[in-house]
C-alpha positions as CSV (number, residue, x, y, z in Angstrom):
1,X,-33.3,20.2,58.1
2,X,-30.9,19.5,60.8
3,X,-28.3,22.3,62.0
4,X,-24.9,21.8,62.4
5,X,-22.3,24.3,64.3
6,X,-20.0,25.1,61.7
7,X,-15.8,25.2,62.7
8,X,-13.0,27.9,62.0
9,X,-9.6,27.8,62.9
10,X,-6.8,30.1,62.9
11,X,-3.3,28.9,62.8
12,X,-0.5,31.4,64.2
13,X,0.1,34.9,64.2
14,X,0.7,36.6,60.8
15,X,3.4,39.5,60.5
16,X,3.9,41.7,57.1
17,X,6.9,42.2,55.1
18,X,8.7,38.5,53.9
19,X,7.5,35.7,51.5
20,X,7.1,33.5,53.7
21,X,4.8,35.7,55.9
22,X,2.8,36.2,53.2
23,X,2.7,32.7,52.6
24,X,1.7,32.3,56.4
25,X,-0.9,35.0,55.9
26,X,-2.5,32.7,52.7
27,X,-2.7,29.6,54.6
28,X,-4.6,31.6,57.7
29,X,-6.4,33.3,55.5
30,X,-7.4,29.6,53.8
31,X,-7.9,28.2,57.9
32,X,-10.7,31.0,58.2
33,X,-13.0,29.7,55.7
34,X,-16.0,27.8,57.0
35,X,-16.5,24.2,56.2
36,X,-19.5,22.6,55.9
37,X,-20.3,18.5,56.9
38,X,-21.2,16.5,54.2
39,X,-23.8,14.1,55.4
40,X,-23.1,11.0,57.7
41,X,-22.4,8.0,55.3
42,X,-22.2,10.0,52.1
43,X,-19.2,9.9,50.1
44,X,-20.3,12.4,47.8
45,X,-19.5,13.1,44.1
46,X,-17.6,16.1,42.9
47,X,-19.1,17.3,39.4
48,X,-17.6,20.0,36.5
49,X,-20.5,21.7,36.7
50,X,-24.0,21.8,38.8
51,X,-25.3,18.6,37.4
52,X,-25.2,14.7,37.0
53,X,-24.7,15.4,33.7
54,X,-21.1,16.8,34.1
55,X,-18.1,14.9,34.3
56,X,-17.2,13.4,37.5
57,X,-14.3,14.2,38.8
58,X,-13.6,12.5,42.7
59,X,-15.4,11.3,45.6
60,X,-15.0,12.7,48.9
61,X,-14.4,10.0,51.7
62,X,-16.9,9.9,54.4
63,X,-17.0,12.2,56.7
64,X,-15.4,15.1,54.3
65,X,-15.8,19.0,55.4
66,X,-16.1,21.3,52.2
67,X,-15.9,25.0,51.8
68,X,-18.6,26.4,49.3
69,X,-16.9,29.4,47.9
70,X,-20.0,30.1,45.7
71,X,-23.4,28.5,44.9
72,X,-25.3,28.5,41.8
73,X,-28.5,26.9,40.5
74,X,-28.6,23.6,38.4
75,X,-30.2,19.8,38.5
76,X,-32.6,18.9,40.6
77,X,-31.3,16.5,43.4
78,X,-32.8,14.8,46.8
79,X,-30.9,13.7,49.3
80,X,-30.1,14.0,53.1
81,X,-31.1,17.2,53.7
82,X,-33.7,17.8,51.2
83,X,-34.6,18.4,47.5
84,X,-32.7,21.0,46.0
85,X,-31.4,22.9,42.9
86,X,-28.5,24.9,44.4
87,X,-24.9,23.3,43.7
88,X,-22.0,24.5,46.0
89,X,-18.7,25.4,44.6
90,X,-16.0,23.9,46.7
91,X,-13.1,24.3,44.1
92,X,-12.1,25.6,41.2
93,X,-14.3,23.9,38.6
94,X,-15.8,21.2,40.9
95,X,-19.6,21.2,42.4
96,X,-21.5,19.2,44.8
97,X,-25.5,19.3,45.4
98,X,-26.2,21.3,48.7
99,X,-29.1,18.1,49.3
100,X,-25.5,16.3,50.8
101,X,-24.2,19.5,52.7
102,X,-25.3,20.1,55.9
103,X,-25.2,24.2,55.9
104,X,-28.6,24.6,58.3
105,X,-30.6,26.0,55.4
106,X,-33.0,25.3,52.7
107,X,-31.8,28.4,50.6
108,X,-28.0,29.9,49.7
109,X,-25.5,30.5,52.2
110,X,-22.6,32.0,49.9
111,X,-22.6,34.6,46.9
112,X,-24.2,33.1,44.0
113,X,-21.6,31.9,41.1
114,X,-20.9,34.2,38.2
């Protein structure tokens, strides 16, 4: 399986006390999270649920990043990185197979879905 470095950033300092600081502290907070390739060439398709079976909701363009908040197991799928059953929540509601994500492992790398 080939291993990717994976990116953060941080935007900005983040003070307490106004809306809009907390607002600032949200979208830092949002910047943090790590992001995960989807394979070279793939635009991949966003599901409802961790199968081909579910309603497809978009296509990421090539060369999309995704955070995986949460993975749970479903279908069966090969691709680029391997034969898998683990689906990677990357939104509310919306799943891709991990076989497209480069995350430099063959087994789960978030909290598994409830």
């Amino acid at each position: 399986m080939a291993v990717e470095d994976r990116t953060s950033t941080v935007e900005g300092a983040v003070a307490e006390g106004t809306a809009t600081e907390t607002l600032a502290a949200a979208e830092s907070t949002e910047a943090l999270a790590v992001r995960y390739s989807v394979a070279p060439g793939v635009r991949l398709k966003v599901r409802s649920g961790p199968g081909t079976q579910y309603q497809l909701i978009k296509v990421l363009p090539l060369g999309a990043r995704v955070p995986i908040n949460c993975q749970k197991p479903g279908e069966w799928v090969t691709g680029t990185y391997g034969t898998t059953n683990i689906w990677d929540n990357i939104a509310n509601g919306q799943y891709v197979s991990d076989a497209y994500v480069n995350t430099g492992s063959d087994g789960y790398v978030a909290p598994r879905c409830s």
